[in-house]
matplotlib code that plots the C-alpha trace (Angstrom):
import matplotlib.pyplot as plt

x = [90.3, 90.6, 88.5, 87.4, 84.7, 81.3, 79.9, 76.3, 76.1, 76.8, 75.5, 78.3, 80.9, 83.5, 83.6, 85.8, 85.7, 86.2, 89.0, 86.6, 86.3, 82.9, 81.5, 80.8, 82.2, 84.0, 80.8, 78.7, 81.6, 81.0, 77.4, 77.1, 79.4, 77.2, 73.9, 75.8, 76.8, 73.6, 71.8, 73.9, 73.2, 69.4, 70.1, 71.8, 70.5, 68.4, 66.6, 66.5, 64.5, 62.2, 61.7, 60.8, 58.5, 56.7, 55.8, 55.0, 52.9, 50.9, 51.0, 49.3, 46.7, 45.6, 45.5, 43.2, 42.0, 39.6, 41.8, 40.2, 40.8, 44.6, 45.4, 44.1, 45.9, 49.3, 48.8, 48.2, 50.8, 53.5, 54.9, 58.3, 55.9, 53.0, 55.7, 57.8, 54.2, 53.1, 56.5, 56.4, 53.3, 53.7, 57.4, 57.9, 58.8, 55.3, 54.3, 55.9, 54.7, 51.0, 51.7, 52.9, 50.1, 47.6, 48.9, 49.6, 50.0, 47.7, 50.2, 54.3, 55.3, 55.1, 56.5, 57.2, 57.9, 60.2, 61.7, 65.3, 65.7, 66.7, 62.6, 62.4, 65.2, 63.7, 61.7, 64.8, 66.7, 64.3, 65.3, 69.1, 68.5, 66.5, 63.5, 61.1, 62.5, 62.0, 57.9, 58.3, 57.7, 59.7, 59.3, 61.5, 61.4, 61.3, 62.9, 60.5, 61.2, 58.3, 55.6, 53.1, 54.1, 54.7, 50.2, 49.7, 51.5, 49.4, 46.1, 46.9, 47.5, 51.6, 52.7, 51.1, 52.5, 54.6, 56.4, 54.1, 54.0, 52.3, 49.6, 49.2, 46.9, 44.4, 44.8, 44.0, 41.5, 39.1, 39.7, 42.6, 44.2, 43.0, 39.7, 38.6, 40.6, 41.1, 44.4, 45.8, 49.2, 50.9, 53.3, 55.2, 58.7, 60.2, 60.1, 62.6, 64.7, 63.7, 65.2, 65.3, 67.9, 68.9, 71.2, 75.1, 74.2, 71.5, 73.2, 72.9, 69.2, 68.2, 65.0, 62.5, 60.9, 63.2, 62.2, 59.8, 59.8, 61.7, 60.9, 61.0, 60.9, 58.7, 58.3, 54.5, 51.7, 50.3, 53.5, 54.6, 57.3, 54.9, 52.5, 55.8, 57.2, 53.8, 53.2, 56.8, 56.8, 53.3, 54.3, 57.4, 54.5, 54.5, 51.7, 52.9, 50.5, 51.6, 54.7, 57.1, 56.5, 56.1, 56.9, 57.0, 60.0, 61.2, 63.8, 66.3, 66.5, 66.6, 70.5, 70.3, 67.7, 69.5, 72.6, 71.3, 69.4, 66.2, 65.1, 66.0, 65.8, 63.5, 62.1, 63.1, 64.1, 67.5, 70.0, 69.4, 69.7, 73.3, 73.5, 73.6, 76.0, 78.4, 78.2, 79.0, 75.7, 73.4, 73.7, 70.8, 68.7, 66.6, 66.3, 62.2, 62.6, 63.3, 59.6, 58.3, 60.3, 59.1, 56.8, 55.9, 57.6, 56.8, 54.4, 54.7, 51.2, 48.6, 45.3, 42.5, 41.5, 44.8, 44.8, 41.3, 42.3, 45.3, 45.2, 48.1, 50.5, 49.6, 50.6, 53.9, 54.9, 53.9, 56.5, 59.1, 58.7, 58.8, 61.3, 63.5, 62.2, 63.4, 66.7, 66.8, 65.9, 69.2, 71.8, 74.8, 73.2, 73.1, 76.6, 76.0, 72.6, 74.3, 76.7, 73.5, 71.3, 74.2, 74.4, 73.3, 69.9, 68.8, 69.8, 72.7, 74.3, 78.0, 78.0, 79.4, 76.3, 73.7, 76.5, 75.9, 72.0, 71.9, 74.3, 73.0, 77.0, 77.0, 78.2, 75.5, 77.1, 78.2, 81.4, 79.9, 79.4, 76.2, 75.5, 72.0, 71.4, 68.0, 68.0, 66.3, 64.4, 62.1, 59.8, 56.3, 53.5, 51.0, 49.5, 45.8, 46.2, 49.1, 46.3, 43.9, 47.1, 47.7, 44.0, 44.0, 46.7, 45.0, 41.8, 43.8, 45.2, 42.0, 43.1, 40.2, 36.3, 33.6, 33.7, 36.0, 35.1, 38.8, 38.8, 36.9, 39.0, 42.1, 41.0, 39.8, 42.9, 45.9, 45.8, 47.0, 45.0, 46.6, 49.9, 49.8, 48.7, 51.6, 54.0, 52.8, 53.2, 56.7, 56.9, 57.8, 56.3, 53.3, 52.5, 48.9, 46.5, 45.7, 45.5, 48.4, 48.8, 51.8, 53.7, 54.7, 56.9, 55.9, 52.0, 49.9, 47.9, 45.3, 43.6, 40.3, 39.7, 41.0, 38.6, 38.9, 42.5, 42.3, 40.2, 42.7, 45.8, 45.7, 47.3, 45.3, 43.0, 39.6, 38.2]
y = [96.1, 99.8, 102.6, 105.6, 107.8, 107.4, 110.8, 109.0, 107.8, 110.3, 108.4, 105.7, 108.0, 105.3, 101.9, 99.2, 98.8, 94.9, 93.3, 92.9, 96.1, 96.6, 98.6, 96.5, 95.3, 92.2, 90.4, 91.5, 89.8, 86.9, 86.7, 86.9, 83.9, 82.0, 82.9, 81.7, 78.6, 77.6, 78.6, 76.1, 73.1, 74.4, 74.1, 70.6, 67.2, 66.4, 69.5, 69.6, 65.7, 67.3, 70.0, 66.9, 65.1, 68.3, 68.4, 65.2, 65.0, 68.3, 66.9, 63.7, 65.9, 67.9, 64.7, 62.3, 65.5, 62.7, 61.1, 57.5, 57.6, 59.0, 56.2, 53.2, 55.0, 54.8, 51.3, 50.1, 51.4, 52.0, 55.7, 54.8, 54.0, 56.6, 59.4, 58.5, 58.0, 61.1, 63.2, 62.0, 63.9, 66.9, 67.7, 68.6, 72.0, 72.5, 72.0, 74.3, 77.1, 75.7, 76.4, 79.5, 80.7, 79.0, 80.3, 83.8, 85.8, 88.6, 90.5, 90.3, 93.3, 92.6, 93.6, 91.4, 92.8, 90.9, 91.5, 90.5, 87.6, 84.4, 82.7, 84.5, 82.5, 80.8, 84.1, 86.1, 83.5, 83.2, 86.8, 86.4, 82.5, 83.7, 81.6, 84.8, 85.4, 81.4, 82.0, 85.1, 87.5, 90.5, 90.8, 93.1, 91.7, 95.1, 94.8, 96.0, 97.8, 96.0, 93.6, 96.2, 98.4, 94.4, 94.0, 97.9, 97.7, 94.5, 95.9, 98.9, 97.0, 98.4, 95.0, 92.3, 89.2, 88.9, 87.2, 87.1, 85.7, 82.4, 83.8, 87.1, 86.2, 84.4, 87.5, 89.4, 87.6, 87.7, 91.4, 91.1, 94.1, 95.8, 95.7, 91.8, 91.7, 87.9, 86.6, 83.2, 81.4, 79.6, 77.6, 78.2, 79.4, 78.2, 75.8, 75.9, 78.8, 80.8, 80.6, 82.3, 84.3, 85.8, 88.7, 87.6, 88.5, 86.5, 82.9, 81.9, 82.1, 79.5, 78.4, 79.9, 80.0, 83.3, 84.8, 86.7, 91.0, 89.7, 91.7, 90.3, 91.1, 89.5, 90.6, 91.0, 90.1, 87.5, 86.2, 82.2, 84.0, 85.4, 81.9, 79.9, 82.1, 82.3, 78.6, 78.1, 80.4, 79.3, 75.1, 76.4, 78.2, 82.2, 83.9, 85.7, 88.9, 89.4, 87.2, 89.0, 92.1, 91.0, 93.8, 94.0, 95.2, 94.8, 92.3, 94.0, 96.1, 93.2, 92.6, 96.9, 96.6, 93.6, 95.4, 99.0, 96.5, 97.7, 93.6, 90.7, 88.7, 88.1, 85.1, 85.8, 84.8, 84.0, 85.7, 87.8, 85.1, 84.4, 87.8, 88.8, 85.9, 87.1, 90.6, 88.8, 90.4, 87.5, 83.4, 80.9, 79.5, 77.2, 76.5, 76.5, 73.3, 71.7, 73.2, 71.8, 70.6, 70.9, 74.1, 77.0, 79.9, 82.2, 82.1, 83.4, 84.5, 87.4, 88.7, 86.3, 89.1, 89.3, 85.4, 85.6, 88.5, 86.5, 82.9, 82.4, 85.3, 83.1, 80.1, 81.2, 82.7, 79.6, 77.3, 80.1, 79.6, 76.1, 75.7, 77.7, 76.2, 72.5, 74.3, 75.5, 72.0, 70.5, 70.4, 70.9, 74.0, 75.8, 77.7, 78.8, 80.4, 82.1, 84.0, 84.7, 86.3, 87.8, 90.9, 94.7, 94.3, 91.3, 90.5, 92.9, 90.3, 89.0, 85.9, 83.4, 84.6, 83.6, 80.5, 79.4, 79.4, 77.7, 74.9, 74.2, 74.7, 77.3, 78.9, 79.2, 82.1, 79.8, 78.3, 75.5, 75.1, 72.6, 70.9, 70.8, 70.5, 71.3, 74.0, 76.1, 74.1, 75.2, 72.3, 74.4, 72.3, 74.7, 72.1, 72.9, 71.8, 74.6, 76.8, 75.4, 75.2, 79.1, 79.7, 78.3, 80.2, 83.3, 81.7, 81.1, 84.2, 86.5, 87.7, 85.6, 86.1, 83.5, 80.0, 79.7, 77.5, 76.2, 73.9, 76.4, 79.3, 77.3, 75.8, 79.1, 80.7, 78.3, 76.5, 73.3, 71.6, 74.7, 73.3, 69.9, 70.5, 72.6, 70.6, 67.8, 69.9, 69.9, 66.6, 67.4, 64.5, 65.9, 64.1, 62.8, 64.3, 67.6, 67.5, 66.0, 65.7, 67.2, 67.9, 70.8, 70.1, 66.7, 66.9, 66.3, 68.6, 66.7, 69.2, 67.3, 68.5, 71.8, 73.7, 71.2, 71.9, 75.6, 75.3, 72.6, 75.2, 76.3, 79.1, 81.2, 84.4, 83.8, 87.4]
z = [32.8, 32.6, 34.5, 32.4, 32.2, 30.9, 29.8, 29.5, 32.6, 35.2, 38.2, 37.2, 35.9, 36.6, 34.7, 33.8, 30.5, 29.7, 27.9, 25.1, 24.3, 25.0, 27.5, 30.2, 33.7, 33.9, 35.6, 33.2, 30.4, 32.5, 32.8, 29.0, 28.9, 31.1, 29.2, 25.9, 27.1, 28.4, 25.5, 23.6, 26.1, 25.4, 21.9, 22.3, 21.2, 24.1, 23.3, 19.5, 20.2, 22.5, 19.9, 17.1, 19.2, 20.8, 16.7, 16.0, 18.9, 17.7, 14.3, 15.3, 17.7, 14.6, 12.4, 14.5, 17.0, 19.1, 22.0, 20.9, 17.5, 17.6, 20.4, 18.5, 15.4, 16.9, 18.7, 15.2, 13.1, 15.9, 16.6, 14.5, 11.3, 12.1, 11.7, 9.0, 7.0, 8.1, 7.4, 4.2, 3.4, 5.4, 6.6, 9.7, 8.7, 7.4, 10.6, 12.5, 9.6, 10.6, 14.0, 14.0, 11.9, 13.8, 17.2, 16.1, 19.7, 20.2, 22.0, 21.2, 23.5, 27.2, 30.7, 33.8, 36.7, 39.5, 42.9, 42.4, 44.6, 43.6, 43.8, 40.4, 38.5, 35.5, 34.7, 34.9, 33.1, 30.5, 29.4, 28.5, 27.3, 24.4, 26.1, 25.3, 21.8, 20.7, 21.3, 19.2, 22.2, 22.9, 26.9, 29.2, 32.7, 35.0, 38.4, 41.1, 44.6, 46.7, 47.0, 46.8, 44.4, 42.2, 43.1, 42.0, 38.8, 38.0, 38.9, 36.9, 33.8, 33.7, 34.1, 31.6, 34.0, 36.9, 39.5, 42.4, 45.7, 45.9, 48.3, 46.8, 43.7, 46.3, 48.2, 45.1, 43.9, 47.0, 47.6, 50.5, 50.5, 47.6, 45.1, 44.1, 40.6, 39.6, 39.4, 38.3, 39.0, 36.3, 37.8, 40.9, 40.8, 43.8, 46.3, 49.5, 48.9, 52.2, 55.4, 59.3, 59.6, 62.8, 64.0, 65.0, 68.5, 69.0, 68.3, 71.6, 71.2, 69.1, 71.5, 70.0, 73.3, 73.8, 71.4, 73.1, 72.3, 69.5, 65.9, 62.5, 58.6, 56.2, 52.5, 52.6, 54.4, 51.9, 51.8, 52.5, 54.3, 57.2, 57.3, 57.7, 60.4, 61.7, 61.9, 63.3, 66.4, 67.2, 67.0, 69.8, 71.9, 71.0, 70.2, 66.3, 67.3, 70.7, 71.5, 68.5, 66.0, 62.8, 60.0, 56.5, 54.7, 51.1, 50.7, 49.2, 52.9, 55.0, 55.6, 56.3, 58.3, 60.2, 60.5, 62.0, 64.5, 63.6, 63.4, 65.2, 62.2, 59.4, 57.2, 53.8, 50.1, 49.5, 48.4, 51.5, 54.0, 52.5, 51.9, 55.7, 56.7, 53.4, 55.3, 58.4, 60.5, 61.0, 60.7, 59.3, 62.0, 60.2, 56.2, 55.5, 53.8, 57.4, 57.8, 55.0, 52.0, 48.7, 50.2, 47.4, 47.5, 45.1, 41.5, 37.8, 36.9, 35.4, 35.7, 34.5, 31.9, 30.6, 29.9, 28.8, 25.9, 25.0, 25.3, 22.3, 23.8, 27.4, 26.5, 24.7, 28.1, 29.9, 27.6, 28.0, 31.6, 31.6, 29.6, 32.0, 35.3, 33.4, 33.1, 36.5, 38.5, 36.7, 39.6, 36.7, 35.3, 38.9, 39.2, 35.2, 36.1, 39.0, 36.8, 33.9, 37.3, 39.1, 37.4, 38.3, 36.0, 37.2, 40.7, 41.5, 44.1, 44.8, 42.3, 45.1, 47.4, 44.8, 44.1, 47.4, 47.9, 44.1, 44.7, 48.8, 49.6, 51.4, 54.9, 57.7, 59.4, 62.6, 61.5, 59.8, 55.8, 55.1, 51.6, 51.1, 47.5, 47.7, 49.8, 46.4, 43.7, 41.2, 40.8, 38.7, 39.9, 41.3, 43.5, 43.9, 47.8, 48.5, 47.4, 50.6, 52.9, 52.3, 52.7, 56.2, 57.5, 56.0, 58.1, 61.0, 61.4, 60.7, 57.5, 56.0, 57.9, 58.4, 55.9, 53.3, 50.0, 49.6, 46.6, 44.8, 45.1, 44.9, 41.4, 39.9, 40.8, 40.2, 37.1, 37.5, 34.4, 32.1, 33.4, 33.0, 29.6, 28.7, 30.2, 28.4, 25.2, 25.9, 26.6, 30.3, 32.8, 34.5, 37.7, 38.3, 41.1, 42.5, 45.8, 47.2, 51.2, 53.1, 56.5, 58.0, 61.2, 60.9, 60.9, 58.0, 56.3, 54.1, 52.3, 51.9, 55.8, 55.5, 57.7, 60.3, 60.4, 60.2, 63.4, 65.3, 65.9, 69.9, 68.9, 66.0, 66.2, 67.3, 67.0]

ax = plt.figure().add_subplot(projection="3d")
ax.plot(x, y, z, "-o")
ax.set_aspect("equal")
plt.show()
């Protein structure tokens, strides 16, 4: 590699020009490596047979379009004889014209915004795969200072989707923060993938009974960040409004804002809790999954409007995203994707750092390294009852007034039926149900008595 100066960019007037010859840093060499390889395992057997059936299956849907009549159809015949029958009338490459046609997206251009944390992994990835470019969409994903500025651009119409918060198109939706706009989730992004980190001088305080004056960084307000910290002080006794200071900052400022000792510590996405113990100024306290495993993080979505204007354009982005968040959940694609998302356009981190949350191997800043592989997933089921669980902390903690109809804001704002349907389309196994129960520090939550749970905290705002 060879410094020299770039006349274009003056705000990086010295680069490395790669071995290649192109002009790029050796990361960025790397990275494109990465993206090509795992565009070729995308492109691999296992995925040219999901490709065949996904068109067999929409072939047989537009043959026999009545549920009845198609299943007796197939249990007659067999699928094996069914298709060859079929494919000798119309070939599957006729079919995938016909689709095309049929589908034709009302919209090809598009921007996505994203905070550059690793929660936003298969939209990010999506980009250098190629995921966008197979549904015929040409989308640049637009990295994004804040939380706020992510809701503004969406409510202003700059971005066309985004990665959002889980809580924030609830929020959104019912006027929390800024005017009533509905907003719908897609599928979430993340699950796990946050932790509490603490300052270095503070690891002899891991009571949270002394954490008391303590003052900590969230993301956003409508954040699963500030509901889990929330929930997690209160269950060891502190009050979150009086007890500690709760702030929002942005997470790319968190590690700065641990160092300068402006925070104690903050409950944030990863890479940032690796992040501080890589810059050797804070250590993990607790992983969120040991909260709640398998808890939402953050949600790829858009305005109901946009969907609504768009349906064809919609769906192509929902199987990009799917596609990627299939990618993602494989354990053997993990150090791969951490090279593709590494880089200064997408998450500008140290590759090991983003290595380290990906793979759950990782250093927890107090002399130990853990393996927890699933310290991030990216499971996309936007369960209709973490919808209701996030509405009762709003309710708890006074962000929501008076009675709250839970089931029917959560199933006007995430879309689960939308993604069962496309994940069936892509012959992904969709699980049944829609309300599944869960714990959270080892009490149940059954969503079917939500307001009776919102109520049962000791510890909660009552003005």
């Amino acid at each position: 590699m060879t410094p020299y100066f770039d006349p274009y960019n003056a705000d990086r007037p010295l680069m490395l020009k790669c071995s290649c010859g192109r002009d790029h840093t050796a990361a960025e060499h790397e990275a494109e490596a990465a993206a090509a390889t795992l565009r070729a395992r995308s492109e691999s057997a296992d995925f040219e047979a999901y490709s065949k059936e996904f068109i067999e299956a929409t072939l047989v849907k537009a043959l026999f379009p009545q549920d009845a009549v198609r299943r007796r159809f197939l249990r007659a015949v067999g699928k094996g004889a069914a298709m060859s029958a079929i494919a000798s009338v119309l070939p599957v490459a006729s079919l995938q014209a016909m689709a095309q046609e049929k589908g034709a997206l009302e919209k090809k251009d598009l921007k996505i915004g994203f905070i550059p944390i690793t929660c936003a992994t298969p939209l990010i990835m999506a980009h250098p795969l190629g995921f966008y470019r197979q549904q015929g969409l040409n989308v640049e994903v637009v990295k994004t200072a804040g939380w706020a500025l992510i809701r503004d651009k969406m409510l202003n119409k700059e971005y066309d989707a985004t990665h959002f918060l889980s809580p924030m198109p609830l929020a959104i939706s019912l006027g929390l923060g800024s005017n009533a706009t509905p907003m719908n989730v897609a599928t979430i992004q993340n699950t796990n993938g946050q932790a509490i980190t603490l300052a270095l001088k503070h690891k002899d305080k891991r009571d949270p009974k002394d954490w008391k004056g303590f003052k900590f960084a969230v993301p956003f307000d409508y954040s699963m960040h500030n509901f889990l910290l929330r929930y997690y002080v209160a269950e060891h006794g502190l009050n979150p409004d009086t007890d500690i200071q709760i702030r929002v900052v942005p997470p790319p400022e968190m590690v700065a804002n641990l160092r300068a000792g402006n925070i104690d510590g903050f409950l944030g996405p990863d890479p940032f809790n690796q992040r501080a113990v890589y810059e050797e100024v804070g250590f993990i306290h607790i992983l969120t999954k040991e909260l709640w495993n398998g808890h939402p993080c953050c949600a790829f979505g858009t305005s109901t409007e946009f969907i609504q204007k768009n349906p064809n354009t919609f769906a192509a982005l929902y199987r990009s995203v799917l596609t990627a968040a299939a990618m993602a959940r494989k354990p053997e694609n993990r150090e791969l994707i951490a090279k593709v998302i590494a880089p200064q356009a997408y998450l500008n981190q140290p590759e090991v750092v983003i290595q380290q949350v990906l793979t759950g191997k990782f250093a927890d800043g107090l002399g130990s390294i853990k393996t927890v592989p699933d310290r991030a997933d990216f499971d996309p089921m936007p369960w209709q009852s973490m919808a209701v669980w996030m509405l009762t902390q709003m309710q708890r903690w006074g962000y929501i007034k008076g009675e709250v109809n839970y089931k029917q804001i959560a199933e006007q704002v995430f879309l689960l039926t939308d993604a069962k349907k496309h994940m069936k389309e892509l012959d992904m196994k969709a699980p049944e149900g829609a309300y599944p129960k869960f714990k959270i520090m080892g009490r149940e939550f059954d969503p079917a008595k939500a307001a009776d749970y919102a109520r049962s905290f000791p510890i909660r705002k009552t003005v």
